[in-house]
BALOBA-1460 file (C-alpha; in Angstrom, 3 decimals):
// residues 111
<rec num="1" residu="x" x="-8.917" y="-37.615" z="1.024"/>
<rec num="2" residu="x" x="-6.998" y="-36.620" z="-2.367"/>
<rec num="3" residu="x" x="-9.744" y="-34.174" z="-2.678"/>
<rec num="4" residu="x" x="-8.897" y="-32.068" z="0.734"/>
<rec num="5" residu="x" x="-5.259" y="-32.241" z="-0.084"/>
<rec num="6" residu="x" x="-6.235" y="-30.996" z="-3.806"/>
<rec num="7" residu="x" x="-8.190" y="-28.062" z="-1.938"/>
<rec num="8" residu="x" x="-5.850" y="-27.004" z="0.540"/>
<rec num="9" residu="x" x="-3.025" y="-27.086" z="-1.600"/>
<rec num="10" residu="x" x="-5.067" y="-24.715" z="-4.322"/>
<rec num="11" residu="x" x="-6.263" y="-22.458" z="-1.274"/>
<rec num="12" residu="x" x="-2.282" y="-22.004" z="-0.583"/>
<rec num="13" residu="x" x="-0.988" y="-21.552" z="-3.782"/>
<rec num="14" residu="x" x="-3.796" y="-18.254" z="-3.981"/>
<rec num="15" residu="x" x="-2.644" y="-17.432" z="-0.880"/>
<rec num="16" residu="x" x="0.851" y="-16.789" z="-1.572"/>
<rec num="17" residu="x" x="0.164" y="-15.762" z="-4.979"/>
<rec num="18" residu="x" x="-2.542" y="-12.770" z="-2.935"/>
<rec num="19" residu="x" x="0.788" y="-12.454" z="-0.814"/>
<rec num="20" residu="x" x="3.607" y="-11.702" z="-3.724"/>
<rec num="21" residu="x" x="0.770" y="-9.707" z="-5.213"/>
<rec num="22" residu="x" x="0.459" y="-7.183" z="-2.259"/>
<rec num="23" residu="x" x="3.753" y="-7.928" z="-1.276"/>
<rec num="24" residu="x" x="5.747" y="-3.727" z="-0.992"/>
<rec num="25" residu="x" x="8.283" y="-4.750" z="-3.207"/>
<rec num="26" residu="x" x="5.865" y="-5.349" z="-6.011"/>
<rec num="27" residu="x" x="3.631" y="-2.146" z="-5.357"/>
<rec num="28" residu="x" x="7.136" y="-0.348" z="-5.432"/>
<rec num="29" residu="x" x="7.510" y="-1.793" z="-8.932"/>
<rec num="30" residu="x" x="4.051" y="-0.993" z="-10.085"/>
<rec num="31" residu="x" x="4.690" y="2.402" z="-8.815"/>
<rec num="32" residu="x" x="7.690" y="2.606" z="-10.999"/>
<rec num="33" residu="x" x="5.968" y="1.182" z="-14.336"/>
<rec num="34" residu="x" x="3.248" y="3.727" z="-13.625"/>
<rec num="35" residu="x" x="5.988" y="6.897" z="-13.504"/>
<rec num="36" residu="x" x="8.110" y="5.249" z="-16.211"/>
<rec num="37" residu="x" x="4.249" y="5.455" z="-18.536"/>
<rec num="38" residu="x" x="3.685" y="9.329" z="-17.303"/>
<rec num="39" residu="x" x="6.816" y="10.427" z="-18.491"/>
<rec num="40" residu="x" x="6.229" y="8.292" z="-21.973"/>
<rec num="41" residu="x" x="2.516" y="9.635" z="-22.105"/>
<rec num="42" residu="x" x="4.127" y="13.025" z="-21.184"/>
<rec num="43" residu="x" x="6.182" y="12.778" z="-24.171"/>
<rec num="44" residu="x" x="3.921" y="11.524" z="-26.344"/>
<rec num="45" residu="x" x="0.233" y="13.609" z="-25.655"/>
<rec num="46" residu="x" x="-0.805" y="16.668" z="-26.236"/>
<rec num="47" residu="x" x="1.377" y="19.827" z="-24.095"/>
<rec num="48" residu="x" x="-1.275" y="20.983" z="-22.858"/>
<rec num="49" residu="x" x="-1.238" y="22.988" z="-19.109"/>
<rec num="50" residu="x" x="-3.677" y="20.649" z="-18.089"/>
<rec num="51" residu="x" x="-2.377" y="17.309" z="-18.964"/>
<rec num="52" residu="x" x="1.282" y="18.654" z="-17.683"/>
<rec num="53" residu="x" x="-0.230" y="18.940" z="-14.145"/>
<rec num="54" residu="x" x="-2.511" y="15.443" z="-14.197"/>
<rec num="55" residu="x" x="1.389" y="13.959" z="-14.985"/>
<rec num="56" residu="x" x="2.982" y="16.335" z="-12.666"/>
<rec num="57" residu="x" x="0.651" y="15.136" z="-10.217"/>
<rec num="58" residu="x" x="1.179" y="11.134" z="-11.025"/>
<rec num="59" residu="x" x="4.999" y="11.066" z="-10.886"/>
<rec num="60" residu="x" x="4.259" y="13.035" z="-7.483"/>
<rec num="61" residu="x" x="2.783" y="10.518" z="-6.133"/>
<rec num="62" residu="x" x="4.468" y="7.391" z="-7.672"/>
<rec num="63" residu="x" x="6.919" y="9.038" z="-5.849"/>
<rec num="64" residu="x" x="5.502" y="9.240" z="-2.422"/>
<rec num="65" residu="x" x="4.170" y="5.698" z="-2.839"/>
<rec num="66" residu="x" x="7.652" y="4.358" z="-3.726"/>
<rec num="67" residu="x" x="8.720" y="5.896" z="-0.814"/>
<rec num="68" residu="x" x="6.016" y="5.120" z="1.530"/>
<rec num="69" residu="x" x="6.767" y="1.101" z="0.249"/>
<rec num="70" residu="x" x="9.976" y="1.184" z="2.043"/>
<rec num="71" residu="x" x="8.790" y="2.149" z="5.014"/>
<rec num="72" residu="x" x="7.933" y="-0.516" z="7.811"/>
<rec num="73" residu="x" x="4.547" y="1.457" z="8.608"/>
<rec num="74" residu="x" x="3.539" y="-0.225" z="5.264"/>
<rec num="75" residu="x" x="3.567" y="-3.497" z="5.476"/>
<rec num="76" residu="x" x="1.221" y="-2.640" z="8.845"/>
<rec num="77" residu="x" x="-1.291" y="-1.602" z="5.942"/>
<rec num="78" residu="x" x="-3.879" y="-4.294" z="6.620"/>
<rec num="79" residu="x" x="-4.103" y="-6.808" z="3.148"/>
<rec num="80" residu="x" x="-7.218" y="-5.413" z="2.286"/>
<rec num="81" residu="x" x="-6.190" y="-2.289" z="1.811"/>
<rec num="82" residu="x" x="-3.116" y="-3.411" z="-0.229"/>
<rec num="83" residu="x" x="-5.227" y="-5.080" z="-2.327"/>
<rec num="84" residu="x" x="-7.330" y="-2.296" z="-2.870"/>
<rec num="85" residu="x" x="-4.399" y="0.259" z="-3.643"/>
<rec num="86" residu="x" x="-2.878" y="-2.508" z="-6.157"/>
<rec num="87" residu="x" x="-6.467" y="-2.587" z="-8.191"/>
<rec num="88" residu="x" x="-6.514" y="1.325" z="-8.065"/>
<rec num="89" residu="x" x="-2.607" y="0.965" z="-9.632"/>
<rec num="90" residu="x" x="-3.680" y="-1.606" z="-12.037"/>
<rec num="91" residu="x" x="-6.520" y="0.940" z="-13.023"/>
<rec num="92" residu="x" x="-3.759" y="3.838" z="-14.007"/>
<rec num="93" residu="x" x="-1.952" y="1.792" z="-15.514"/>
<rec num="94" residu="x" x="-4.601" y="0.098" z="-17.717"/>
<rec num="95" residu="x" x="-5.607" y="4.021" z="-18.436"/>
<rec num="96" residu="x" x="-2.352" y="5.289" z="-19.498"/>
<rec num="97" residu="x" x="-1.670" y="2.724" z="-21.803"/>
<rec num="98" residu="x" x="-5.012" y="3.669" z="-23.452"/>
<rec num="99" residu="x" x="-3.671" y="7.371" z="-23.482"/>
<rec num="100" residu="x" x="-0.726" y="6.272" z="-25.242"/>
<rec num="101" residu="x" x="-2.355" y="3.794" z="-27.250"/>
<rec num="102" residu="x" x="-4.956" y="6.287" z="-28.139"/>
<rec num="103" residu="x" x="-1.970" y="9.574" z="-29.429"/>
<rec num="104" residu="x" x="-1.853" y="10.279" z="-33.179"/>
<rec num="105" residu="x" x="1.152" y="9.392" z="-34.875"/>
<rec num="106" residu="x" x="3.522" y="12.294" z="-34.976"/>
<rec num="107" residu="x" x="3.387" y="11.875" z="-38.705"/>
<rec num="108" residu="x" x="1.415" y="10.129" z="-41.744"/>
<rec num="109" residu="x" x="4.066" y="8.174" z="-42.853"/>
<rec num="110" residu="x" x="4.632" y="4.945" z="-41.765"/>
<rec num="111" residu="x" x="7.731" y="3.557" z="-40.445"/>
């Protein structure tokens, strides 16, 4: 008996957890972390014409996705695909903090 109410307690705390995860509000947020690491990495890599556009392109549509998180159409989005647009934010995110973990130091000395 304490075993069931052990399991379905666990199975509803992951729920919810799944639920605040793919919850708009927190997409919004990730979307903003992610813009708020372009414009560091922007500041921080190399000027290039081709890494200006790859940013250009990511604040773009951090952008559009904070945008299209307010809408009511969104949280029609079925969880699935919530979930899979969080792991493909959690994947830029884990890449541009190896970008900016990966810039040489403006100079040799150290601080």
């Amino acid at each position: 008996m304490f075993g069931w109410f052990k399991n379905m307690m666990a199975e509803w705390k992951a729920r919810r957890k799944l639920d605040r995860e793919i919850d708009p509000r927190a997409i919004k947020e990730m979307a903003h972390e992610i813009r708020d690491l372009a414009l560091l990495a922007a500041q921080l890599g190399p000027r290039g014409k081709e890494i200006r556009a790859l940013i250009r392109n990511i604040l773009t549509e951090m952008e559009r996705l904070s945008a299209l998180a307010d809408r009511p159409e969104f949280r029609r989005l079925s969880p699935g695909k919530r979930i899979l647009l969080r792991q493909g934010l959690l994947e830029s995110r884990e890449q541009l903090l190896d970008s900016i973990e990966s810039t040489p130091s403006p100079t040799e000395t150290l601080q």
